[in-house]
C-alpha positions in Angstrom: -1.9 21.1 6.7 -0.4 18.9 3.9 -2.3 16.6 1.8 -5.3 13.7 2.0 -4.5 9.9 2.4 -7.5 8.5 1.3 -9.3 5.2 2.1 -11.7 2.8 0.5 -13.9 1.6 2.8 -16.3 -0.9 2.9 -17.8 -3.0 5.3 -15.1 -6.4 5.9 -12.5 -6.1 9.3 -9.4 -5.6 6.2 -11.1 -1.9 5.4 -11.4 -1.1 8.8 -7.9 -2.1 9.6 -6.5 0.0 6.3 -9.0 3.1 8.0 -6.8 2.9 11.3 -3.8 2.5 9.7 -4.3 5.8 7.3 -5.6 7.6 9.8 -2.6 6.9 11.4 -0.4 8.5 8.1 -2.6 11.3 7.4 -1.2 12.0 11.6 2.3 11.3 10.3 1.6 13.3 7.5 0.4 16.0 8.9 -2.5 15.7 6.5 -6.2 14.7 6.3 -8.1 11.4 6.2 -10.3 10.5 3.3 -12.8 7.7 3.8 -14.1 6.8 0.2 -16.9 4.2 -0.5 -17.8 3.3 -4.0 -21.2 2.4 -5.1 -21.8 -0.2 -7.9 -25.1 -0.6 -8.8 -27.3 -2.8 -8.6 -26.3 -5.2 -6.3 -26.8 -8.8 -6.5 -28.7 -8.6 -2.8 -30.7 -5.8 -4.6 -32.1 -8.0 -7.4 -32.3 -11.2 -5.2 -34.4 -8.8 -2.5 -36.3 -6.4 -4.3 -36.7 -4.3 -1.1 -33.8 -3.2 -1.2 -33.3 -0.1 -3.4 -30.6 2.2 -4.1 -31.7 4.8 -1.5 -31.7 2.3 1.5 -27.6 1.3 0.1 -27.0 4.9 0.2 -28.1 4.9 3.8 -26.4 2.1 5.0 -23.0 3.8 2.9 -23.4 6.9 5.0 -23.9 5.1 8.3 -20.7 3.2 7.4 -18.9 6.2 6.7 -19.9 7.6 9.6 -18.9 4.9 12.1 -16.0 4.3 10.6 -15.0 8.8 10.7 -16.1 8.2 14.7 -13.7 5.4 15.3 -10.8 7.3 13.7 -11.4 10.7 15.9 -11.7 8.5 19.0 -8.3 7.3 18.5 -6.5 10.4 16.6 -8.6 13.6 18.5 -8.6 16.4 15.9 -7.9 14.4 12.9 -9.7 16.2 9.8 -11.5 13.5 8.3 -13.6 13.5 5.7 -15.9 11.4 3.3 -16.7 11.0 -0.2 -19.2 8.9 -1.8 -18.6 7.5 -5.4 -20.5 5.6 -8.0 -19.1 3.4 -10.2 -16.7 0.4 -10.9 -15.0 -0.2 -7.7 -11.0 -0.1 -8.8 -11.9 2.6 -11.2 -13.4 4.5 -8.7 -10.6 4.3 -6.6 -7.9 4.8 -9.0 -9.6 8.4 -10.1 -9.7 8.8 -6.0 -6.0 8.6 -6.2 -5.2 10.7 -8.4 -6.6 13.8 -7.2 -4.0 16.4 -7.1 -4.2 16.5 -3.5 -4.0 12.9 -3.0 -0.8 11.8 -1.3 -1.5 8.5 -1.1 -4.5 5.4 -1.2 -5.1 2.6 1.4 -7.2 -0.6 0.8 -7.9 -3.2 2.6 -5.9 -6.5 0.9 -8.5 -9.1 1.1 -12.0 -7.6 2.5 -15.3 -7.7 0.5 -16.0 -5.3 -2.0 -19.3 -3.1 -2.2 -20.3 -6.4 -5.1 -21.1 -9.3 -2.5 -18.5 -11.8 -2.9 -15.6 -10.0 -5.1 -12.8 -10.1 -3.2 -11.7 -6.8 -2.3 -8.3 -8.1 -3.1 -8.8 -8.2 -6.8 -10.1 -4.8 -6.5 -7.2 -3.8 -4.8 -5.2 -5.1 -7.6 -7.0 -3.4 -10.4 -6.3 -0.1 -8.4 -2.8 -0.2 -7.8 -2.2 -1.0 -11.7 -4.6 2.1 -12.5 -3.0 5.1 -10.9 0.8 6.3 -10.3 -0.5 7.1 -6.6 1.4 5.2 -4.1 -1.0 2.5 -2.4 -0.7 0.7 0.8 -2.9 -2.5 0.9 -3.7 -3.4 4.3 -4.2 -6.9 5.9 -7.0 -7.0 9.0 -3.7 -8.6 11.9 -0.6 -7.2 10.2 2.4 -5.8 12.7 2.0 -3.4 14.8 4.5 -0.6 14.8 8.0 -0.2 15.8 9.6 -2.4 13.3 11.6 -1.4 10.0 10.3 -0.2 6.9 11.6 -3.1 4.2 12.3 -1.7 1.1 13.0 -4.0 -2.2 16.1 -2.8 -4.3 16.2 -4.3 -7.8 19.9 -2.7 -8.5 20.4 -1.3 -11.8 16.7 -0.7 -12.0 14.5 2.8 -11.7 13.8 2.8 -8.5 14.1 6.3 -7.2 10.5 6.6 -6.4 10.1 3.8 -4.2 13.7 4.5 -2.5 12.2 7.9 -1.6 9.1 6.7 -0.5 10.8 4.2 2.1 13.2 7.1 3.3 10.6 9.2 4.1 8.4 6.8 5.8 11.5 6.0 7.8 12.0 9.5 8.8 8.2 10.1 9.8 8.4 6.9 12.3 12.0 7.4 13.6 12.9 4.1 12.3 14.9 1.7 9.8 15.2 1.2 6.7 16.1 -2.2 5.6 17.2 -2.3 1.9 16.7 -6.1 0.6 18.3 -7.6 -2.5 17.7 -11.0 -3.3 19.8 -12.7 -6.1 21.0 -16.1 -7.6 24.4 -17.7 -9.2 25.8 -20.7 -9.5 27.6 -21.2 -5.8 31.0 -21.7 -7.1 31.0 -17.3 -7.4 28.7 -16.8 -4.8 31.9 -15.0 -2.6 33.1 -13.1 -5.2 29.5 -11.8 -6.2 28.0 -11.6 -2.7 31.3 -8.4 -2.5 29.9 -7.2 -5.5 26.6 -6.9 -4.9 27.2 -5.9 -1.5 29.0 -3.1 -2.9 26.8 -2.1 -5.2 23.7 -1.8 -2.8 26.0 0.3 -0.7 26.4 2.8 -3.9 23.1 2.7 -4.4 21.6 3.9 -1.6 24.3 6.3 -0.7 22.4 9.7 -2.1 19.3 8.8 0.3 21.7 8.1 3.4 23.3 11.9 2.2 19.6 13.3 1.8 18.1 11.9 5.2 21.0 11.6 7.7 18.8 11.2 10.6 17.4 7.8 9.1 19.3 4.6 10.2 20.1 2.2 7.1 20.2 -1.5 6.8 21.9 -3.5 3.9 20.8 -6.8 3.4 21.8 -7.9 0.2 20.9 -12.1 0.1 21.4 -15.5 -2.2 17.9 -16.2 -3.1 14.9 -15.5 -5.6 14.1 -11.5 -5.1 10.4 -12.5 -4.0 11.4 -15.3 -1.5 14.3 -13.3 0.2 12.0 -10.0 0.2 8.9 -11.9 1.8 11.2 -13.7 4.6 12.9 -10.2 5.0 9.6 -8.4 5.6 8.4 -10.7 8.5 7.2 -8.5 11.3 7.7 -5.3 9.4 6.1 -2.0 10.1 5.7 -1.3 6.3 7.0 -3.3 3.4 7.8 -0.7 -0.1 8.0 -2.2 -3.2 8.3 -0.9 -6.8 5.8 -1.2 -10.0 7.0 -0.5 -13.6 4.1 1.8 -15.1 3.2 -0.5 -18.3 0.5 -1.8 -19.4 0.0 -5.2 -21.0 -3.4 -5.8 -23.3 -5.4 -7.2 -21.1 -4.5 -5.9 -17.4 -1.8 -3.8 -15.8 1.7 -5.0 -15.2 2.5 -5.6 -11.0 5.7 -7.8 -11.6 5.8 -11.0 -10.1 7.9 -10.1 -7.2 5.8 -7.2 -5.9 2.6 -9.3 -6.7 4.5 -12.0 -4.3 5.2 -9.3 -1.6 1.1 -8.3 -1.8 0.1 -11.8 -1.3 2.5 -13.2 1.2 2.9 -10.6 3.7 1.6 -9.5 6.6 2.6 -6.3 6.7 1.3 -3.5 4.9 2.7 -3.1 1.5 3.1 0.0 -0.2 3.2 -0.4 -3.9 5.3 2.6 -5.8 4.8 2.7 -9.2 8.1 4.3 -11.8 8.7 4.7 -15.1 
């Protein structure tokens, strides 16, 4: 057996649909399933209803966790699946989660509630994938369902070896495409000239994961248009969108980059966010 994919779960329809859809990698992977919840305390219900203690959330957590591990070996028979439960801040939590040496990769839910009633699980989600070099897949409740391409953003002449990998594999797990999208913009008087350049480019670029993984089919689409508008349009009806993250931090939160935070926000599909260097 390889490694875990992990999942936060709480109780909104996004976490349960980011728990099917790792359960569904750690079968690809060959790996186990993690379900994770994370305890902040106290609650706002707690100090609005008194009787509700910690011990009675602590129930309800394990019956969550438990419904949600039967629901998963109903549909993947002799999955491994197990469950953690932490305390703490939510994103912090889940970024330690991540990255645990036997961690492959984290799932979230894109826009569920959070174990704090009425933080958007979304924000959390955000916080998370600026906090760890993990890869993590944020998952909408009615994305795709499978058998379309894996998207992949290229920013050419940028690091993006780690996200490039991580699409290529993907790929390879689900016998399926890769479509390799770069958006960019020029005045329109050079837009035939550039377009063969460009084209050309994305071609070299991607040539030592078409050498690597021969089995997987490759798309080019190299477009005229802003990166995040051509990439978003591009990942319509996508099995799984893979975008890069610079790892930098600025003072007051970590850096996404405005085109992957457009991907996370405007797709449907999940998005698997790849952080580099």
């Amino acid at each position: 057996m390889d490694g875990v994919v992990s999942v936060g779960v709480d109780s909104s329809a996004e976490s349960r649909a980011a728990a099917g859809w790792a359960a569904g990698e750690a079968v690809l992977r060959n790996g186990a399933l993690r379900l994770v919840h994370v305890e902040e305390w106290p609650l706002p219900l707690a100090v609005a209803v008194p009787t509700v203690d910690r011990t009675d959330h602590r129930r309800w957590a394990d019956d969550l966790l438990d419904g949600v591990g039967d629901a998963v070996r109903r549909e993947h028979p002799g999955l491994a699946v197990e469950r953690r439960r932490l305390s703490g801040r939510p994103a912090a939590a889940l970024a330690a989660e991540a990255s645990r040496a036997e961690v492959e990769l984290l799932a979230l839910g894109s826009r569920g509630l959070g174990t704090v009633s009425g933080v958007l699980m979304g924000s959390v989600g955000m916080a998370a994938v600026g906090a760890t070099r993990t890869p993590v897949v944020l998952v909408r409740e009615h994305g795709p369902t499978a058998d379309g391409d894996v998207v992949v953003g290229i920013d050419l002449g940028g690091q993006q070896d780690a996200a490039l990998d991580f699409a290529f594999a993907e790929a390879e797990r689900r016998s399926c495409t890769v479509r390799a999208v770069h958006g960019w913009t020029l005045p329109v008087a050079l837009k035939n000239e550039v377009a063969r350049n460009v084209a050309e480019e994305l071609r070299a670029e991607l040539l030592p994961w078409r050498r690597a993984r021969p089995s997987v089919t490759v798309v080019e689409r190299p477009l005229m248009g802003a990166a995040a508008t051509v990439l978003v349009d591009e990942a319509a009806g996508a099995e799984l969108v893979v975008v890069g993250r610079r790892e930098r931090r600025s003072p007051l939160a970590p850096h996404i980059g405005h085109v992957t935070h457009a991907v996370i926000h405007h797709c449907s599909s999940p998005v698997a966010v790849v952080a580099h260097p």
